[in-house]
C-alpha positions, 0 to 999 in steps of 0.5 A, a space after each residue: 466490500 469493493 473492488 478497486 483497481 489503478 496505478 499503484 505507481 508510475 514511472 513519474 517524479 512524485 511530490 516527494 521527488 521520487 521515480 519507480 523504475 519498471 520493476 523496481 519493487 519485486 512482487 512476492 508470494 507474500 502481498 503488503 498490508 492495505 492501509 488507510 492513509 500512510 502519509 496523512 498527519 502523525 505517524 500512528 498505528 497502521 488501520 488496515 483498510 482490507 486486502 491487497 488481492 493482486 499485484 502486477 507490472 503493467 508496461 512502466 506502472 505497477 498494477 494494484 487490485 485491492 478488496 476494501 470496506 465500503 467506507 473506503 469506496 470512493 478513496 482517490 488514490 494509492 500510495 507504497 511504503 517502501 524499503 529503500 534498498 538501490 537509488 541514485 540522485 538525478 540532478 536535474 538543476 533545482 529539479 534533483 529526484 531520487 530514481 528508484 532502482 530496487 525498493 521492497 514494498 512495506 505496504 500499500 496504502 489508499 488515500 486521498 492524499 497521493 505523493 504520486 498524483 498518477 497512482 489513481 484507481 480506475 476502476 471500482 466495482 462491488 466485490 464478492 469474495 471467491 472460493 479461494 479468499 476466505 473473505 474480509 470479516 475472517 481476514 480482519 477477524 484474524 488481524 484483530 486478534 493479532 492486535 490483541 495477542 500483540 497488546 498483551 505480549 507487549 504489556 507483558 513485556 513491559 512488566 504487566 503495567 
């Protein structure tokens, strides 16, 4: 497992033509999923890629510490998925952007392919799971059996086919 530290947003116009103000995500008790790469080709089910452990307003940027596998050591960068809830259109002439004001966070994704060419990580470090988490093979072991449970409710659903 690592520790990956860095930006998950600034208050930057992204290659989406979007800008966070400072706390325009609320940070709840209740963190977003990890994910692996939002935004790269299809649409497809979400891979978990570990855990978000912390998430703080520093200065005009929102701070992220994630645990991740080691497969996922050497990722570039983050990206939020978000809810949009409160915006307004900044039209700057050919430069027009959406300027977040409030959005709920869906999930955090690391990736290699940031909109937000800021949202870096910083800092990476070998992590060690503390008293207070009960470590990434019980969380993904409980997500896995989520993800079967939830295959066959919806199998069921779909009448057992």
């Amino acid at each position: 497992m690592w520790l990956l530290k860095g930006f998950a947003t600034t208050e930057s116009i992204d290659q989406e033509r979007c800008m966070f103000v400072r706390r325009s995500i609320p940070i709840t008790k209740t963190l977003p999923p990890l994910c692996v790469s939002h935004r790269d080709g299809i649409r497809a089910p979400l891979e978990l890629a570990g855990r978000v452990l912390k998430l703080e307003w520093r200065e005009k940027n929102l701070w992220a510490e994630v645990a991740v596998e080691d497969k996922h050591k050497d990722v570039k960068g983050f990206s939020v998925g978000c809810q949009l809830k409160e915006f307004e259109t900044v039209r700057a002439f050919e430069n027009s952007y959406s300027k977040v004001l409030l959005a709920e966070l869906t999930e955090l994704s690391i990736t290699n392919n940031m909109a937000n060419l800021e949202a870096l990580v910083v800092s990476r470090e070998p992590y060690v799971a503390t008293g207070q988490d009960d470590g990434m093979a019980a969380y993904l072991a409980r997500k896995a059996a989520r993800d079967v449970q939830m295959a066959f409710w919806l199998n069921e659903l779909r009448g057992g086919q």
